[in-house]
C-alpha positions as CSV (number, residue, x, y, z in Angstrom):
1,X,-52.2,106.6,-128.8
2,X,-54.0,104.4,-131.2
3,X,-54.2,100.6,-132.1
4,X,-55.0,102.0,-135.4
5,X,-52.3,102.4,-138.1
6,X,-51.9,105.0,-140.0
7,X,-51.9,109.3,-139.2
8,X,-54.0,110.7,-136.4
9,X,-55.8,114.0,-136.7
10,X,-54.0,116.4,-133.9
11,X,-57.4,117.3,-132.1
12,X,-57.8,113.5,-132.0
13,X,-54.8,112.9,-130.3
14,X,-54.4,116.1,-128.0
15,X,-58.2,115.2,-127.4
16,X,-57.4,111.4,-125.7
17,X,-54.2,112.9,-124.4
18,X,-55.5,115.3,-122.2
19,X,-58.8,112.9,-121.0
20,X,-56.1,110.3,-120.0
21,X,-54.0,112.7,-118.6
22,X,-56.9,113.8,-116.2
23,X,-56.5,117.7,-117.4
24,X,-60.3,118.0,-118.2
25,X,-61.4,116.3,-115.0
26,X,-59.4,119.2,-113.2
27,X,-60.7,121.6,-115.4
28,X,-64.1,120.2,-114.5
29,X,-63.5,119.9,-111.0
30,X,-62.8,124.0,-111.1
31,X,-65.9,124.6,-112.8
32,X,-68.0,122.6,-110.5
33,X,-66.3,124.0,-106.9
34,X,-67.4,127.4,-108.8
35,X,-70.6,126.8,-109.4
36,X,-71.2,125.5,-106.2
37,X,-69.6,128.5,-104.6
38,X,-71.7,131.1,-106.4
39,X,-74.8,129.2,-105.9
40,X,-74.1,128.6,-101.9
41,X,-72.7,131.5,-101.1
42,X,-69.3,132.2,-99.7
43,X,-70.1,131.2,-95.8
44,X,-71.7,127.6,-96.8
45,X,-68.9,127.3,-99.4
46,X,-66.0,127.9,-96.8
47,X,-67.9,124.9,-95.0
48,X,-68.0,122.7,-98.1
49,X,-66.2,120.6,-100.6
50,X,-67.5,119.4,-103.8
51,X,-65.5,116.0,-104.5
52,X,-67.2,115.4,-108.1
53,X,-69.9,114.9,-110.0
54,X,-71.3,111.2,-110.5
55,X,-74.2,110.0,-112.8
56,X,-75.5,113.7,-113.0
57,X,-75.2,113.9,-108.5
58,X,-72.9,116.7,-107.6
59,X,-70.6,115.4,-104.6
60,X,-70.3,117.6,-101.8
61,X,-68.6,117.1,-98.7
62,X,-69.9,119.2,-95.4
63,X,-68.5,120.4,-92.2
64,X,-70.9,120.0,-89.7
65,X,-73.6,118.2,-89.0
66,X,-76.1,121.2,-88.6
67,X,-74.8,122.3,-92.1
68,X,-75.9,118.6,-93.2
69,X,-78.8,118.8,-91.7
70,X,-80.0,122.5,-93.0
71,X,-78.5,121.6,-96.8
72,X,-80.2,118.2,-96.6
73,X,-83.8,119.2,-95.5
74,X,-84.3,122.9,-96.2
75,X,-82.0,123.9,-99.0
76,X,-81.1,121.1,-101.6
77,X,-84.4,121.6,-103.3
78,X,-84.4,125.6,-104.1
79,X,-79.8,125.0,-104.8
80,X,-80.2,122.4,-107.2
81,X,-82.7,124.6,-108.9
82,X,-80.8,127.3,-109.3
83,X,-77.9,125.1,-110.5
84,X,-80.3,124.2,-113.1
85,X,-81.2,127.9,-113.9
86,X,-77.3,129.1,-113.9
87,X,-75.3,126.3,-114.9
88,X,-77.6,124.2,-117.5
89,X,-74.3,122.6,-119.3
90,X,-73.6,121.1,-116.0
91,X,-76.6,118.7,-116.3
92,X,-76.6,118.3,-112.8
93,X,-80.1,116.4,-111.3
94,X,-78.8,115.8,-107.6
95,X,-77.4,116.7,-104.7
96,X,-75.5,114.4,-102.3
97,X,-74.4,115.6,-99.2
98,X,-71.5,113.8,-96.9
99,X,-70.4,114.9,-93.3
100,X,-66.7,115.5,-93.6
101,X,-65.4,116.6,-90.2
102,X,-61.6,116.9,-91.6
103,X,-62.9,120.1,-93.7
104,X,-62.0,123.3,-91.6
105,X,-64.6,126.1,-91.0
């Protein structure tokens, strides 16, 4: 997996296997869609889709345009907080928000 000649210590190599592999980032990808659903609640989470998380801006997708509009203007503030407050590993500083019509409600 190496340039490098010579033995590799097993973590080392099960460590670069799975990151180019993509098994953490689906691991990640669970944790986030979690975090997201217990912060939002089950309703607004049904009507959402996180996509990913990109220089420390969770990536959600939205429904509707009303749902945009009340998670953009009224709510982001108070759920980032509290994804601060729960989920501190996460190290997430922002919200985006993107209108996603495809996603079913």
């Amino acid at each position: 997996m190496r340039s490098e000649s010579g033995p590799v210590h097993i973590s080392a190599a099960l460590s670069e296997l799975i990151q180019r592999r993509g098994f953490a980032q689906a691991g990640g990808q669970a944790q986030l869609q979690t975090a997201w659903k217990a912060i939002a609640g089950t309703e607004t989470a049904q009507q959402t889709r996180v996509t990913g998380l990109s220089r420390g801006a969770l990536q959600i997708e939205v429904a509707g345009s009303a749902l945009l509009s009340e998670l953009v203007s009224f709510r982001r503030v108070d759920l980032l907080r509290q994804l601060g407050k729960l989920y501190p590993e996460l190290k997430i500083q922002d919200l985006k928000f993107r209108l996603n019509s495809a996603i079913k409600k």
